[in-house]
C-alpha positions in Angstrom: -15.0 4.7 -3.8 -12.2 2.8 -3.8 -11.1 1.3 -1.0 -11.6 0.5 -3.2 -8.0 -0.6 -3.7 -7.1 -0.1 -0.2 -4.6 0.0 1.3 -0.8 -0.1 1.6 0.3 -2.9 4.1 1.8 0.2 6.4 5.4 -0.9 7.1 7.2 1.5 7.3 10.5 -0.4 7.4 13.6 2.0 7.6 16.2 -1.1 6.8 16.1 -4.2 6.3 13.7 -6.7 4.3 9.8 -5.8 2.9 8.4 -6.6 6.4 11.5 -6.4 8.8 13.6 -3.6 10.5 16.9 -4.4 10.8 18.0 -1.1 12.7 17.8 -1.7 16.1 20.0 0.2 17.7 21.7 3.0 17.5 25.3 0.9 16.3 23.4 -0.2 13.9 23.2 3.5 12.7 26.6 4.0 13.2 27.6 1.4 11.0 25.1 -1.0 9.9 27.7 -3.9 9.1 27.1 -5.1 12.7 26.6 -8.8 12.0 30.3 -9.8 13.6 30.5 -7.2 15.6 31.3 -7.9 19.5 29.1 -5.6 21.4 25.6 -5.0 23.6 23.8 -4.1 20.3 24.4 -8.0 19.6 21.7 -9.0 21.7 19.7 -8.3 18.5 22.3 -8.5 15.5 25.3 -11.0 17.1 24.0 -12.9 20.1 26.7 -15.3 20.1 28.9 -12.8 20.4 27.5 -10.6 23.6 29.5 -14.0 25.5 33.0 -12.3 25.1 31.8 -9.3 26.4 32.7 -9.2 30.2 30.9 -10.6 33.2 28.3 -8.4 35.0 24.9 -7.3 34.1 24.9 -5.0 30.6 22.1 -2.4 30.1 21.6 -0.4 27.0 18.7 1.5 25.9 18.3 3.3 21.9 15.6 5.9 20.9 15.4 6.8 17.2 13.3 9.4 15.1 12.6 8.1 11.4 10.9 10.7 9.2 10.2 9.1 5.2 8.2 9.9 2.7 6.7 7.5 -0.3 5.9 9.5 -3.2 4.1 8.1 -6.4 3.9 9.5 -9.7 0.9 8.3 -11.6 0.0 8.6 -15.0 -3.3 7.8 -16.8 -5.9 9.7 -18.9 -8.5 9.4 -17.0 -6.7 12.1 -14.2 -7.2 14.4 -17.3 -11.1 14.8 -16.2 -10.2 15.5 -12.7 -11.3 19.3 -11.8 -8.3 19.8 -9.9 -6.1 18.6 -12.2 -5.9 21.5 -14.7 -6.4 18.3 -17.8 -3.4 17.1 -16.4 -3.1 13.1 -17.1 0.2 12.9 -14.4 -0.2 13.1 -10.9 1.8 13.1 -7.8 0.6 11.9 -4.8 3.1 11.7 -2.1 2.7 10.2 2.0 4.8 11.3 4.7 5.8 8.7 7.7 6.7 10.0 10.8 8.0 7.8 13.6 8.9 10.2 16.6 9.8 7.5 19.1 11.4 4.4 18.0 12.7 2.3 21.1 14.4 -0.7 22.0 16.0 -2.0 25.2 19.2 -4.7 25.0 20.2 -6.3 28.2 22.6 -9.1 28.9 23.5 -10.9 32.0 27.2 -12.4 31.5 28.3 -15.2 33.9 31.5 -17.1 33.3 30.8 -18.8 30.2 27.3 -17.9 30.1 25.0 -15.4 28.9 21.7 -14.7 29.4 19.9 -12.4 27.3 17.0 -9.9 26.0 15.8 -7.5 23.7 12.7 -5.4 22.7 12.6 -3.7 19.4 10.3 -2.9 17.1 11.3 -5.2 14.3 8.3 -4.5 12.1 6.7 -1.4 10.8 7.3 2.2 13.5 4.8 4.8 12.5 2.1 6.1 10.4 1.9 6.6 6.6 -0.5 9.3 5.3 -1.3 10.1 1.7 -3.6 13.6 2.2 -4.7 13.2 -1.1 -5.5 9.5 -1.5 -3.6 7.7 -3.9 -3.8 7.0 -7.9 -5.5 3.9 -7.6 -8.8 5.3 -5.6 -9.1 8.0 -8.1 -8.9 6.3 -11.2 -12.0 4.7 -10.2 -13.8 7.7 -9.7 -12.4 8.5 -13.2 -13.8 5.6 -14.8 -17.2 6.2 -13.1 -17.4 9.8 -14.5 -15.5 8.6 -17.9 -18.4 6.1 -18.3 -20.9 8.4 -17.7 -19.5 10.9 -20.4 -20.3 7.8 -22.9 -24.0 7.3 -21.1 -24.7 11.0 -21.6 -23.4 11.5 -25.1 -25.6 8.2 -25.9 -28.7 9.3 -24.3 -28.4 12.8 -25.9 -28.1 11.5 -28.9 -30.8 9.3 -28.7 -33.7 11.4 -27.1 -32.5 15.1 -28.4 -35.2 14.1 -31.4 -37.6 13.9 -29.1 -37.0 17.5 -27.6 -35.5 16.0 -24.1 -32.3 15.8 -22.4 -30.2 14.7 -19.6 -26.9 15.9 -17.8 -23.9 16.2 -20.1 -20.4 15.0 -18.0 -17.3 16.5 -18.0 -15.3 15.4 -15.8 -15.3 14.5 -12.0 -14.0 16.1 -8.3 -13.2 14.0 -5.2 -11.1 14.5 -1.7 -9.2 11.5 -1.3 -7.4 10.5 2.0 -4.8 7.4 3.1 -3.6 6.9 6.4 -1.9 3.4 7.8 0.2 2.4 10.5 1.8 -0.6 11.8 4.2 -1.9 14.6 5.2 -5.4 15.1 6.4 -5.1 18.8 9.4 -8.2 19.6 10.3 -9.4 22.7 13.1 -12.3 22.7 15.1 -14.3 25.7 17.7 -16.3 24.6 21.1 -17.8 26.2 24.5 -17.5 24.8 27.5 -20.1 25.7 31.1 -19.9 24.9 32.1 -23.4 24.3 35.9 -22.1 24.3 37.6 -19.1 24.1 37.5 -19.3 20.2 33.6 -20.6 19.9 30.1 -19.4 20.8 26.4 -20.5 20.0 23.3 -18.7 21.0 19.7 -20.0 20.9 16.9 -17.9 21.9 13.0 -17.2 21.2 11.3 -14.2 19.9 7.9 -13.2 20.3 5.9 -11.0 17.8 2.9 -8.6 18.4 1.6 -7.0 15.9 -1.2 -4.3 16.2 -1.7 -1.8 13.2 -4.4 0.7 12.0 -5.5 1.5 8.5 -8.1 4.4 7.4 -9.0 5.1 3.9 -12.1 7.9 2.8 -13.2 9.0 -0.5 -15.4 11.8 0.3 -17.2 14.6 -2.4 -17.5 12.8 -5.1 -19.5 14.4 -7.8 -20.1 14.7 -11.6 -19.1 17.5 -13.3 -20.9 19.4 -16.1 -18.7 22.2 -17.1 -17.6 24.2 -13.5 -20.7 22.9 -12.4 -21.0 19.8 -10.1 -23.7 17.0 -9.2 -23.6 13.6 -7.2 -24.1 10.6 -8.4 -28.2 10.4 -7.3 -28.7 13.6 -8.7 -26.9 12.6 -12.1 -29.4 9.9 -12.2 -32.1 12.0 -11.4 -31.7 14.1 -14.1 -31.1 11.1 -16.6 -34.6 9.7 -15.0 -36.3 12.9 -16.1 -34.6 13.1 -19.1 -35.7 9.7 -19.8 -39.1 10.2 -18.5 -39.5 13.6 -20.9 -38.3 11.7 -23.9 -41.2 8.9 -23.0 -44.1 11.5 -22.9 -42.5 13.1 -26.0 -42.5 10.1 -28.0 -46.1 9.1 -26.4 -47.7 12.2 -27.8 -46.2 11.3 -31.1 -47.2 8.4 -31.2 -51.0 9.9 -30.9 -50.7 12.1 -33.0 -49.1 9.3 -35.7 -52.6 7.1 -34.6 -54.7 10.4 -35.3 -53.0 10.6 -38.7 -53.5 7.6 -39.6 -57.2 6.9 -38.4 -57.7 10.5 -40.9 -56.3 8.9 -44.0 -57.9 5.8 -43.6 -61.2 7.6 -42.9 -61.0 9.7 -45.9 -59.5 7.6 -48.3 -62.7 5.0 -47.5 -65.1 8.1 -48.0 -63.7 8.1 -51.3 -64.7 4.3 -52.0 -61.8 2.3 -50.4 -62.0 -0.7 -48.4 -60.1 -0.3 -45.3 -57.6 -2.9 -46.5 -57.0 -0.5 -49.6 -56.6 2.2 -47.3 -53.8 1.0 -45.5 -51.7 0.8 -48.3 -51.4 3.8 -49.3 -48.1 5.7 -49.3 -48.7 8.2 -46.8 -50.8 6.3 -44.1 -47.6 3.6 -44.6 -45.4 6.2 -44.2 -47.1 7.3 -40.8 -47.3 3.3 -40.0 -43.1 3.4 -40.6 -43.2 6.2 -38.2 -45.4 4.9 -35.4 -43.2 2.0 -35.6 -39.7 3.6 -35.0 -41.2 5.6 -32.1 -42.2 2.1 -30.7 -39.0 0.5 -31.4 -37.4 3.7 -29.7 -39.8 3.9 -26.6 -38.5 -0.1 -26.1 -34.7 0.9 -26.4 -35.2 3.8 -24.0 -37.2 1.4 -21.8 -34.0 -1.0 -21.8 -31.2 1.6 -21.4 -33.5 3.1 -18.1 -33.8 -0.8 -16.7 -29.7 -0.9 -17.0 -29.2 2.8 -15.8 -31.2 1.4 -13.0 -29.0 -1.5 -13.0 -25.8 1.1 -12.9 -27.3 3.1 -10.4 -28.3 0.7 -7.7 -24.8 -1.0 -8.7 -22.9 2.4 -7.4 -25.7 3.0 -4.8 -23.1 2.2 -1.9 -20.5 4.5 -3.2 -22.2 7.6 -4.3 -21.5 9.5 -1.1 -18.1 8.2 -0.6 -16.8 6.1 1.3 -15.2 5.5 4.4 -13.6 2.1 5.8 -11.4 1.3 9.3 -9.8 -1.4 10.1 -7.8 -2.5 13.3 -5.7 -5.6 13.2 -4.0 -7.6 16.4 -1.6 -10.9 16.0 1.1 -12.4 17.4 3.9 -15.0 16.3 6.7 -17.0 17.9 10.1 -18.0 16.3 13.3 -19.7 17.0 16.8 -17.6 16.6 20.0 -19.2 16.5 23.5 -18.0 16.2 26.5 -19.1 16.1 29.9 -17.0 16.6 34.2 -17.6 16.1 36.9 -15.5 16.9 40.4 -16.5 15.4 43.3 -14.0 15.6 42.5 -10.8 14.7 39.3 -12.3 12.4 35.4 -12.5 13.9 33.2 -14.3 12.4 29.3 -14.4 13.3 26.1 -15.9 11.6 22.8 -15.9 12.6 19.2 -17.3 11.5 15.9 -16.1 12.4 13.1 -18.9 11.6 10.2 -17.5 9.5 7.5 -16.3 12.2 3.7 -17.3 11.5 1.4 -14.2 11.6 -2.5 -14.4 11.3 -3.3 -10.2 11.8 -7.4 -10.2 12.4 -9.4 -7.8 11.8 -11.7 -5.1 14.3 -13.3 -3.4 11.1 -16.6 -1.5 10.1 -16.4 -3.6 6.6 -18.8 -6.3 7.5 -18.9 -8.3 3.8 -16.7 -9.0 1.1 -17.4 -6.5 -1.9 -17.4 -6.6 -5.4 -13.6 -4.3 -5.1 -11.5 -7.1 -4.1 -8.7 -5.4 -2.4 -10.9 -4.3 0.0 -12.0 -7.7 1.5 -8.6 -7.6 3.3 -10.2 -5.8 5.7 -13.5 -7.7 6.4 -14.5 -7.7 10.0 -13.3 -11.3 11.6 -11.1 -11.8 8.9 -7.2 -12.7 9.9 -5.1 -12.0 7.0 -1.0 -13.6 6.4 1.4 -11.3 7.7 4.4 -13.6 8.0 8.0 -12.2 8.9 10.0 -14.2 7.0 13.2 -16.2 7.9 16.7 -14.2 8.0 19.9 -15.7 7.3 22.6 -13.1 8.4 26.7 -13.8 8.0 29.5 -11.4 9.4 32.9 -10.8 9.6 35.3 -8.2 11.5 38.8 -8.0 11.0 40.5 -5.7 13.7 43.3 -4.6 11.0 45.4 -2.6 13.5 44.4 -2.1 17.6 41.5 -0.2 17.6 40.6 -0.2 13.7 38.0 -2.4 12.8 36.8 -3.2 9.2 33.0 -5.0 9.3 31.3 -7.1 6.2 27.7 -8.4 6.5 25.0 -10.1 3.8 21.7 -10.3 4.9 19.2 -12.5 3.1 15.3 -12.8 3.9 13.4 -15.9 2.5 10.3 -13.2 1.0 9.2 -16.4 -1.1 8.9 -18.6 1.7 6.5 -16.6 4.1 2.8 -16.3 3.7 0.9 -13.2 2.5 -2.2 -11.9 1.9 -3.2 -13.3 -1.2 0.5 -15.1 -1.8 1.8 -11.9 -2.5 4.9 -13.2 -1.8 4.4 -15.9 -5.2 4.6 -12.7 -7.2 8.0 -11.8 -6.6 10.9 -12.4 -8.6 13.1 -13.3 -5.4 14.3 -13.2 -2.2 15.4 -9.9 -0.6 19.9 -9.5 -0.7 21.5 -7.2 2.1 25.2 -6.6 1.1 26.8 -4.4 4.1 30.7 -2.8 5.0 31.3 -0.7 7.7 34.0 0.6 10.0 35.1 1.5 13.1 38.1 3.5 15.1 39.1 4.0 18.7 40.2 7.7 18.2 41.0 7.9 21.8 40.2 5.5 24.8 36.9 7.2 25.4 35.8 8.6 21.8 34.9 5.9 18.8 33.9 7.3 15.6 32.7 4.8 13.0 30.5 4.6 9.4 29.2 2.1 7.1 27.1 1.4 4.2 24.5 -0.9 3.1 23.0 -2.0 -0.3 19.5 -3.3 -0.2 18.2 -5.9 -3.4 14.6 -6.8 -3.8 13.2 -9.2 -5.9 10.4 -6.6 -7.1 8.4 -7.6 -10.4 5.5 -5.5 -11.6 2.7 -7.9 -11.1 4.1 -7.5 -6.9 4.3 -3.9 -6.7 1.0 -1.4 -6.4 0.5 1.8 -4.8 -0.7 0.3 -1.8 2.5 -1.4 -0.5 6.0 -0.9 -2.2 9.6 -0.8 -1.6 12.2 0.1 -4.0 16.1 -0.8 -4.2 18.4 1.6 -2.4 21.5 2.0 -0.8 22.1 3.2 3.2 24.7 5.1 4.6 25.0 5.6 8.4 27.6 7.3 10.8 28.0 8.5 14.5 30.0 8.3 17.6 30.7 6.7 20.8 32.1 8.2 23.4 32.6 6.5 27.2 31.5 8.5 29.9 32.7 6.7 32.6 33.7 2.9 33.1 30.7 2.2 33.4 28.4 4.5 30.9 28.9 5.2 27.3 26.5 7.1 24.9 25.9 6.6 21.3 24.6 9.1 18.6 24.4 8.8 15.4 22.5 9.8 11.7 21.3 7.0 8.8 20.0 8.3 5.5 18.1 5.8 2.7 18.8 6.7 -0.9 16.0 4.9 -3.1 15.8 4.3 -6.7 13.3 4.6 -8.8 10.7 2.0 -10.0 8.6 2.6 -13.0 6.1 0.4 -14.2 3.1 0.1 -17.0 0.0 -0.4 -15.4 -2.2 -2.7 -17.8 -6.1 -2.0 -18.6 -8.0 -3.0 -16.4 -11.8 -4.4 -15.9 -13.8 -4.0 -12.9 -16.5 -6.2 -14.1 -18.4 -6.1 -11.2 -18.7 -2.5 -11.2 -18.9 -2.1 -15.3 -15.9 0.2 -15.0 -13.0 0.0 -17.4 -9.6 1.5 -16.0 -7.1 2.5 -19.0 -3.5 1.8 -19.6 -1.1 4.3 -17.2 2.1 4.2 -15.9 3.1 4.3 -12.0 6.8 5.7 -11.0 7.7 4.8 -7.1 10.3 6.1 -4.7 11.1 6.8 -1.6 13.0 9.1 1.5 14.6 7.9 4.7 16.5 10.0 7.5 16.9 8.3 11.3 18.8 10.4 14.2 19.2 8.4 17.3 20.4 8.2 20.6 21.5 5.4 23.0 23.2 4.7 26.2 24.9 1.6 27.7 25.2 0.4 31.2 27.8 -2.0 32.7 26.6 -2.8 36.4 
C-alpha cells in the first residue's frame, strides 16, 4: 500500500556529501585528507597538483568493495496490531547495501609545464539498498487501514447487534513488505593543468554526469485479521455488506410486524367505538408508532454508513491486493571544476571547486498517474525529477615535516542549500554539509609508504528533512593502508575505510492522509548507519 511513501533516493554514498562520493581512490582510503596531496589520485581530489608530478604518461586504476547497512528503529502503536509483531509497538527494519565493484580510472599526460588529464569514478551513489521487510512508513499505513476498520467494526456491531446481525470484528493486520533501490551517477571529466612557475599551478576541467538508477517497492498479503484468522480487504467488505444487508431485512421485518401491530390496535380500539383519530392516540399503538420510527431512522443511518463503506471501499479498491511500483530513471549533467595549487618550502597548499551540476533524472515507470499518496508521484512515468549534485568547495594543506613524513589537513564544504531537489528538499535543511579531514603519511622505506587519516562528516539534518526513505546521519571516518613500489615504474595501493555513524532520533508527528481517510499516530523514528570499504589500486608511469 504504501509506496505509498516510496522510496529512499538510493545513494548509497560511502563519504562525502548527501549525494556525492568523495572516495575515489584507493589514497583516498588510505588517508582521506588528500585535498593538498601531490599525487595521481589528484586527478580527482588535487588536479592542480598532478603538474609537479613528472613528465610521461601516468596510469592508475582503483577497485573498491563497500558493504553498509541502514538500519531504522521505528516506533508507533499502530505496529502493536501487526501479527508478526508479538503487540510489539517498536520495530526494526534494517537494509543492507552491497557494492561489489566500485571502479575508477585516473590518467594524466604530463608535458613540460603541462598536464592533461582524466578521470572516471563513480561520484554518486555505487550499489543497491534493500530493506527485506519494507520499511516503517509502508506499514503504518497498512496499520491505519486495519486500525480504522477496528473502529468501523466496533460501530457497526454496535449498531446492528439489536437487530440480530453482524459483521467481521478486526484485530489487527499482516503484510510482506519489500524495498530495494539503487543508484550510480557514473563521471567522466577532461581537464588541463598548468604550472605557471615552479611555486604555482591552476587546473580547469569539465565533468560529465550520468546517472541511471532503479527503485522497486511491493506490499504484498495484506489482510485483516480477526483473531489468528485473516481476510482481504474485499472480503472484509463482503462480510460488512452482508452484515449490513442482514441488519436491513431484520429491521424490515420489524418494521411489518410494528405496521401489523399497529393496524390491530387501531382496528380493535374502533370496534370498541373510536374514531380512527382516537385510536391513534392511544399509548400503546403510539408506543408501536415511536418504534416504527426508530427502525426508520436506523434503516436511514445504516443506509448512509453502507453509501460511505462504499465510499471506503472503492477508495482502497487499488490497494487491497497490494501493491507493486518500478521505476527506472536516466539523466545527465555537466559542470565546470577548477583548482588551483602552491607549493612553498616544505608547505602545499591546494583548493578546488566543483560547480553545482544540473540533474533532471526521468522516469521509465509502470506508475502512470499521480495518486492520492504523494510521495509516490516521484515516480510517475515521464516525469524528470531534481537530482542536483551540489557545488564542492574543497581546501588542503600538506606540510612535509621531516623527508618523507607528511602531515595532510582538508575541509570539504557542499552547498546542499543551493542545489535542486525533489520537492526542495534541500529548503528543509538546517545547512550546508562540513567535511573536517587530517591524515598522514610516511616513507618507511624507498619502496613501502604506510599512511592513515580521519574524517569528520557534519550535516545540516533537521527533522522535517530526514524520513525513512533517504537519510544520512553524522559520523566520523577512519581510513588506513599501504603503498609499496614495485618497480620504477609500478606501485600498488591497498587499503581498509570504516564509517562510524551516530544516531538520529526523531518524533514523528500525527499525521492525516486525507485522501485515503487514514489517520497515522504519533511515533518516533531512530536512524543509523554501517560502512566498511577494502580496495585495491595500481599505478603506471609509462
Amino acid at each position: 500500500m504504501a509506496l505509498l511513501a516510496i522510496m529512499f533516493l538510493g545513494n548509497t554514498a560511502f563519504a562525502g556529501g548527501i549525494l556525492t562520493n568523495t572516495n575515489q581512490s584507493v589514497n583516498f582510503l588510505r588517508n582521506p585528507a588528500r585535498d593538498a596531496a601531490i599525487g595521481l589520485d589528484g586527478v580527482y581530489s588535487n588536479p592542480a597538483g598532478v603538474a609537479f608530478l613528472s613528465d610521461g604518461l601516468h596510469l592508475g586504476f582503483n577497485w573498491q568493495y563497500a558493504h553498509q547497512t541502514r538500519t531504522i528503529t521505528s516506533t508507533n502503536p499502530l505496529f502493536a496490531l501487526g501479527a508478526k509483531n508479538n503487540g510489539l509497538t517498536t520495530k526494526e527494519f534494517e537494509g543492507v547495501a552491497n557494492a561489489p565493484f566500485i571502479p575508477s580510472l585516473q590518467a594524466a599526460y604530463n608535458k613540460n609545464n603541462w598536464s592533461f588529464q582524466f578521470n572516471f569514478s563513480v561520484p554518486g551513489g555505487g550499489g543497491k539498498c534493500e530493506f527485506d521487510k519494507g520499511i516503517g512508513s509502508f506499514e503504518t499505513v497498512v496499520g491505519a487501514i486495519a486500525n480504522k476498520l477496528i473502529a468501523t467494526s466496533t460501530q457497526l456491531n454496535g449498531a446492528i447487534g439489536q437487530f440480530g446481525a453482524s459483521v467481521p470484528n478486526v484485530t489487527g493486520y499482516d503484510v510482506d513488505g519489500y524495498m530495494k533501490g539503487q543508484q550510480y551517477y557514473f563521471g567522466f571529466q577532461l581537464g588541463a593543468a598548468r604550472k605557471i612557475n615552479e611555486h604555482l599551478s591552476v587546473y580547469a576541467g569539465l565533468r560529465l554526469l550520468y546517472g541511471t538508477a532503479s527503485y522497486e517497492a511491493r506490499l504484498n498479503n495484506i489482510r485483516v485479521m480477526n483473531g489468528a484468522e485473516g481476510m482481504t480487504l474485499p472480503q472484509y467488505f463482503e462480510g460488512v455488506t452482508k452484515g449490513l444487508f442482514d441488519a436491513g431485512n431484520n429491521i424490515t421485518a420489524l418494521g411489518q410486524q410494528v405496521q401489523d401491530g399497529i393496524k390491530q390496535y387501531v382496528t380493535a380500539y374502533m370496534q370498541a367505538g373510536m374514531t380512527q383519530e382516537q385510536a391513534m392516540q392511544q399509548p400503546a399503538v403510539q408506543e408501536l408508532v415511536q418504534k416504527g420510527q426508530q427502525l426508520q431512522d436506523a434503516g436511514a443511518k445504516l443506509k448512509a454508513t453502507g453509501e460511505q463503506l462504499e465510499s471506503s471501499a472503492e477508495t482502497l479498491a487499488p490497494y487491497a491486493n497490494g501493491m507493486n511500483l518500478k521505476s527506472d530513471q536516466t539523466g545527465w549533467g555537466i559542470a565546470p571544476v577548477i583548482g588551483i595549487d602552491y607549493k612553498t618550502g616544505n608547505f602545499n597548499f591546494a583548493a578546488k571547486y566543483e560547480f553545482k551540476t544540473r540533474m533532471r533524472m526521468k522516469n521509465n515507470s509502470d506508475l502512470k498517474a499521480a495518486t492520492v499518496i504523494s510521495a509516490t508521484n516521484k515516480y510517475v512515468n515521464g516525469t524528470s525529477v531534481p537530482e542536483d549534485s551540489p557545488a564542492l568547495l574543497a581546501l588542503g594543506a600538506q606540510w612535509e615535516m621531516t623527508p618523507g613524513v607528511r602531515l595532510n589537513l582538508g575541509y570539504h564544504h557542499f552547498f546542499d542549500k543551493s542545489a535542486h531537489w525533489y520537492e526542495h528538499s534541500e529548503k528543509l535543511l538546517d545547512g550546508d554539509t562540513n567535511e573536517y579531514l587530517a591524515g598522514a603519511e610516511w616513507d618507511v622505506t624507498k619502496k613501502l609508504q604506510v599512511s592513515g587519516g580521519v574524517q569528520l562528516t557534519r550535516y545540516g539534518l533537521s527533522d522535517a528533512y530526514m524520513n525513512d526513505m533517504s537519510f544520512v546521519v553524522n559520523s566520523w571516518t577512519f581510513g588506513l593502508g599501504v603503498g609499496y613500489q614495485v618497480t620504477d615504474k609500478v606501485k600498488v595501493n591497498a587499503a581498509y575505510f570504516q564509517t562510524n555513524y551516530e544516531n538520529y532520533d526523531m518524533n514523528m508527528p500525527k499525521q492525516e492522509m486525507s485522501g485515503l481517510g487514514l489517520t497515522i499516530p504519533e511515533g518516533k523514528n531512530s536512524f543509523t548507519r554501517t560502512n566498511r570499504v577494502v580496495g585495491l589500486g595500481v599505478e603506471v608511469t609509462i
